[in-house]
C-alpha positions in Angstrom: -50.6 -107.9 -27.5 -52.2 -105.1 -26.1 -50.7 -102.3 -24.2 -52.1 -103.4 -21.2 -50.5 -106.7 -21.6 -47.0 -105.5 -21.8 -45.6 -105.3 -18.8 -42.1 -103.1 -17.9 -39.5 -105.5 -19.9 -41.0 -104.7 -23.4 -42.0 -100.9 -22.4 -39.9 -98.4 -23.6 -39.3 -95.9 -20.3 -37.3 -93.7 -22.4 -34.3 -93.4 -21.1 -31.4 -91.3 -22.4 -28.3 -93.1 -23.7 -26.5 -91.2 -20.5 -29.0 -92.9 -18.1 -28.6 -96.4 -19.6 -24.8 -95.9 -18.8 -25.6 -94.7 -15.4 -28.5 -97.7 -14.7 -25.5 -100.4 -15.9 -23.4 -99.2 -13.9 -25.6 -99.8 -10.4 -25.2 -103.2 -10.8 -21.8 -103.3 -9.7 -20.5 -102.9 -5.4 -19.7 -99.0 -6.5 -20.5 -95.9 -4.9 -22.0 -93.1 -6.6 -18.9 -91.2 -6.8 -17.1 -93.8 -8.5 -19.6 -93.7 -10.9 -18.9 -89.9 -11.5 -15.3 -90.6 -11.8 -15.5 -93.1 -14.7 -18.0 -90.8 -16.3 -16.2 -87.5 -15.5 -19.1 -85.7 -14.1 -19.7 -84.7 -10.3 -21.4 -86.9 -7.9 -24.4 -84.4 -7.6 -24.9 -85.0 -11.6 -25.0 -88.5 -11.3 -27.5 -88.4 -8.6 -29.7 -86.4 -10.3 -29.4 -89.0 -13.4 -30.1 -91.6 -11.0 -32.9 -90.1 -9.5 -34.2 -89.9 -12.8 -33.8 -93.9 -13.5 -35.6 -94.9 -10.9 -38.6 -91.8 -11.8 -38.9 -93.2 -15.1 -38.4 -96.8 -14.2 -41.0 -96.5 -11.2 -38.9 -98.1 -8.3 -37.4 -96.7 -5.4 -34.2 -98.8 -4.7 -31.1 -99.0 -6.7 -31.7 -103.1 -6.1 -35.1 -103.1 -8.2 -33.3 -100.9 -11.2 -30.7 -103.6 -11.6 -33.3 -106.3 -11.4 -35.5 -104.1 -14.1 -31.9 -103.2 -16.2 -31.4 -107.3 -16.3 -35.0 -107.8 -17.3 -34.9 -105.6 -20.4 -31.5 -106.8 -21.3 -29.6 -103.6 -20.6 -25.9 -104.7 -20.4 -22.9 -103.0 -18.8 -21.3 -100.2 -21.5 
């Protein structure tokens, strides 16, 4: 298969171990500061980490990183 045959679900987008917590945890009804209280960081610093999700994921909405997370089989930590 050639690299331009692989589409996002076999790419590696590099994520940190950090923002594969952070991208699991979009897919449930929580706000971001929820998220920061579970993780014990501000809301600010998971905002930034979400910001750089989607960046490296190439979407815009927190709706297309779950759908990308499911794809590649990223599961809830």
């Amino acid at each position: 298969m050639s690299a331009i045959e692989l589409d996002r679900t076999y790419t590696n987008p590099g994520l940190t171990r950090r923002e594969q917590v952070v991208l699991s945890n979009l897919s449930e009804d929580v706000t971001l500061e929820q998220i920061a209280s579970r993780l014990f960081v501000t809301r600010n610093t998971v905002k930034s980490q979400v910001r750089s999700v989607y960046r490296k994921l190439g979407v815009s909405t927190r709706a297309d990183a779950v759908a990308w997370a499911e794809e590649a089989g990223i599961r809830q930590f």
